[in-house]
VEXDREN-2710 file (C-alpha; in Angstrom, 1 decimal):
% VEXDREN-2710
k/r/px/py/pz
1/UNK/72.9/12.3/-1.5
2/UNK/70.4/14.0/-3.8
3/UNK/66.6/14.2/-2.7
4/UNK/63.8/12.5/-4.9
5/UNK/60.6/14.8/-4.7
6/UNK/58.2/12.5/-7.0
7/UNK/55.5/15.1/-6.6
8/UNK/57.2/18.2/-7.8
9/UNK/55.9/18.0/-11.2
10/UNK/52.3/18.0/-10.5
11/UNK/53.0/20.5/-7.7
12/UNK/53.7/23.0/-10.3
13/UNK/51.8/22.1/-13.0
14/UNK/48.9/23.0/-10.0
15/UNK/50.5/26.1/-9.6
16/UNK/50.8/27.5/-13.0
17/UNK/47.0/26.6/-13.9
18/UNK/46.1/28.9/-11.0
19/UNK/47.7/31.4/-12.7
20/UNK/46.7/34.5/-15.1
21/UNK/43.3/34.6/-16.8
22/UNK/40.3/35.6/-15.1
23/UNK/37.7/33.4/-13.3
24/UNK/35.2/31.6/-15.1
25/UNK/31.5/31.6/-13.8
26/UNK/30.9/27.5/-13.2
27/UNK/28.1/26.2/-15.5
28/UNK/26.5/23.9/-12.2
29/UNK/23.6/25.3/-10.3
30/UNK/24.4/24.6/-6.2
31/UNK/20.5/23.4/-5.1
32/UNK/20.2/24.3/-0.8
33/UNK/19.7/20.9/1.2
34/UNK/16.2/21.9/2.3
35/UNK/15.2/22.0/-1.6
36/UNK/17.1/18.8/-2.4
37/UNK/15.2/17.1/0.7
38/UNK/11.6/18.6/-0.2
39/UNK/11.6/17.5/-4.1
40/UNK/12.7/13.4/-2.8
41/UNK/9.4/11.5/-2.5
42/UNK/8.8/10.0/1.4
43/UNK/6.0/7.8/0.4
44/UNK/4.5/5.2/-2.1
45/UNK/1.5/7.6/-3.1
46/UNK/4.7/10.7/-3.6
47/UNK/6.4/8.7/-5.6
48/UNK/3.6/7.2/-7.9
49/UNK/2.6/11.3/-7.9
50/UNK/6.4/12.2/-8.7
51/UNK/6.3/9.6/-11.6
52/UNK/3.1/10.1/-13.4
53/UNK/4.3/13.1/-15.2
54/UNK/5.5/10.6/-18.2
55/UNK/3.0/11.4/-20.4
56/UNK/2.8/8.6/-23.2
57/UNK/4.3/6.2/-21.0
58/UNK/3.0/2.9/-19.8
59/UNK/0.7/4.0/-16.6
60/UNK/1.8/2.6/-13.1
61/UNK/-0.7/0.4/-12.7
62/UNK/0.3/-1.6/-16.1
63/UNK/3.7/-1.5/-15.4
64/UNK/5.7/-5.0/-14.4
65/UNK/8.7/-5.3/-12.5
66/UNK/10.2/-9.1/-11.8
67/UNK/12.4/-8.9/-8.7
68/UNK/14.7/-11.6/-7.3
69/UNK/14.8/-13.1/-4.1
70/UNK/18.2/-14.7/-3.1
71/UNK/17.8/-17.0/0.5
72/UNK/22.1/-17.1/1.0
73/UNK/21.6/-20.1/3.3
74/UNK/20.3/-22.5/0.8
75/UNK/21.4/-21.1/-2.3
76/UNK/17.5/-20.5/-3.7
77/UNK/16.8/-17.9/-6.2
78/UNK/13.1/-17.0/-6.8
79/UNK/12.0/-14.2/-9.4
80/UNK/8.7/-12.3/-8.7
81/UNK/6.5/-10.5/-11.4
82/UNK/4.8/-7.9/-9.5
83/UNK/2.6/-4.4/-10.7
84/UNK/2.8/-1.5/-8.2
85/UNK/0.9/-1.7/-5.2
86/UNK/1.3/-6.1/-5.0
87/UNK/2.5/-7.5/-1.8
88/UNK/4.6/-11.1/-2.1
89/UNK/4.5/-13.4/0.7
90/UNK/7.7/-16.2/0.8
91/UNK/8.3/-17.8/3.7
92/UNK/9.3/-15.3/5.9
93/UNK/9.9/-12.6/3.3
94/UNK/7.1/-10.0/2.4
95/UNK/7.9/-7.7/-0.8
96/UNK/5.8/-4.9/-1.7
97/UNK/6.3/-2.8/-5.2
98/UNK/5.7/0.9/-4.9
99/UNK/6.7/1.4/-8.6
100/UNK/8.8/0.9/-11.1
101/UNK/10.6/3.0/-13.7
102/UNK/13.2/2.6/-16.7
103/UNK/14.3/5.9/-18.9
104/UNK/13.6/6.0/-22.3
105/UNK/15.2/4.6/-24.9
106/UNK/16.6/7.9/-26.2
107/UNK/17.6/8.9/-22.7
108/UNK/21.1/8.1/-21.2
109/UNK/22.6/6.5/-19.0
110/UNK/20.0/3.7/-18.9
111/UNK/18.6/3.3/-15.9
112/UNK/15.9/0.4/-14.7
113/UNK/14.7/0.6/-10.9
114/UNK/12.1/0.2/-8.6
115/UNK/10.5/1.3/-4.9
116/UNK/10.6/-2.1/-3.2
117/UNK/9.7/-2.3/0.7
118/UNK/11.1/-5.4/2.4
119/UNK/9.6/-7.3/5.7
120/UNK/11.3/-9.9/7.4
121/UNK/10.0/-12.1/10.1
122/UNK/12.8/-13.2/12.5
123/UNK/12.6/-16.8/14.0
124/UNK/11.6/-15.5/17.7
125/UNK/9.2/-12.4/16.0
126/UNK/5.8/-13.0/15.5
127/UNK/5.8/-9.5/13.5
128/UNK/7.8/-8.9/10.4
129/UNK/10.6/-6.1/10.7
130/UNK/11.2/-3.3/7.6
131/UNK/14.3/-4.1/6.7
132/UNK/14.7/-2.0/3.5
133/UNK/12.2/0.7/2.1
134/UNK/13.6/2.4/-1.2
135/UNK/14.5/2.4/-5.0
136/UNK/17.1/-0.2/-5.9
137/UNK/18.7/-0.1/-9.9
138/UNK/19.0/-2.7/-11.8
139/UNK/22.3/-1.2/-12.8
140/UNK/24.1/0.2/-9.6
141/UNK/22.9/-2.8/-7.5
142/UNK/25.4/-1.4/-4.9
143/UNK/23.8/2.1/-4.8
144/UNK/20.8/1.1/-2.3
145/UNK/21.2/-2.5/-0.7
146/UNK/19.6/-4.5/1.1
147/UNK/21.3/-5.1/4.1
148/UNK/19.9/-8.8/5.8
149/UNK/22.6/-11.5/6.5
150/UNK/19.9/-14.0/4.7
151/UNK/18.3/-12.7/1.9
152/UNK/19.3/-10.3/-1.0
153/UNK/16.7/-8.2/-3.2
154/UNK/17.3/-7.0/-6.5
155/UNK/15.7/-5.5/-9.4
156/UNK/15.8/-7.6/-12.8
157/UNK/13.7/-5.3/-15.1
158/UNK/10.8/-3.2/-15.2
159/UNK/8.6/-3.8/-17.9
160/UNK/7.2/-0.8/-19.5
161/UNK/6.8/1.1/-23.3
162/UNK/7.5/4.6/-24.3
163/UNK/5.6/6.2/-26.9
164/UNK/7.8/5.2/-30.8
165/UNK/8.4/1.9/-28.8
166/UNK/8.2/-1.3/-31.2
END
């Protein structure tokens, strides 16, 4: 009876790739945690400070984002136009917009997204409860989520110009 070993090929193809030649410096730059941690904006004011720095571009204050609002028990979908710094009240549902910010049209990948805070009241709360505070993209809806077994946030667009925009 002869032995199958389905991984032997790529077991030495591994091996002679690790040999000869010399070692290459790598081309990525390793940032320390601490650093990573500092340059991540904590708050609404960092992050309208972090953003300002696109010069040319429509200023955050004239900026629109339109967010949905998904209630899963009865199958409602509301969209909300909101500038940065406006708070939406729906039933039980309170959405504030930090910000919002989409790369340039020269600039890949595209990305559209937005700081969105999210306050839920619970039936036997007479306070609402942050249930999400954070940037959530248009295209990685998985990336941040908001995690309520009710209702689903998303971004739809943010609704801005760059300077050669038509």
């Amino acid at each position: 009876m002869r032995a199958s070993y389905p991984f032997l090929p790529f077991c030495i193809a591994l091996a002679l790739a690790g040999c000869g030649g010399e070692a290459e410096e790598p081309d990525t730059v390793v940032v320390p945690i601490e650093q990573e941690e500092a340059a991540q904006p904590d708050t609404p004011d960092d992050v309208d400070a972090a953003l300002s720095s696109n010069t040319g571009a429509t200023p955050m204050a004239e900026r629109v984002a339109t967010i949905g609002l998904l209630n899963k028990r009865n199958n409602v979908t509301q969209d909300f136009e909101m500038r940065p710094g406006e708070t939406v009240e729906e039933g039980p549902v309170i959405l504030t917009l930090a910000a919002c910010e989409r790369t340039a049209p020269w600039e890949m990948p595209k990305e559209t997204g937005a700081f969105v805070q999210v306050d839920i009241q619970n039936r036997r709360d007479t306070d609402h409860t942050r249930v999400f505070s954070g940037w959530l993209f248009k295209e990685s809806p998985s990336l941040n989520v908001v995690e309520h077994p009710i209702y689903d946030v998303w971004v739809k667009d943010c609704a801005m110009s760059f300077p050669g925009d038509e």
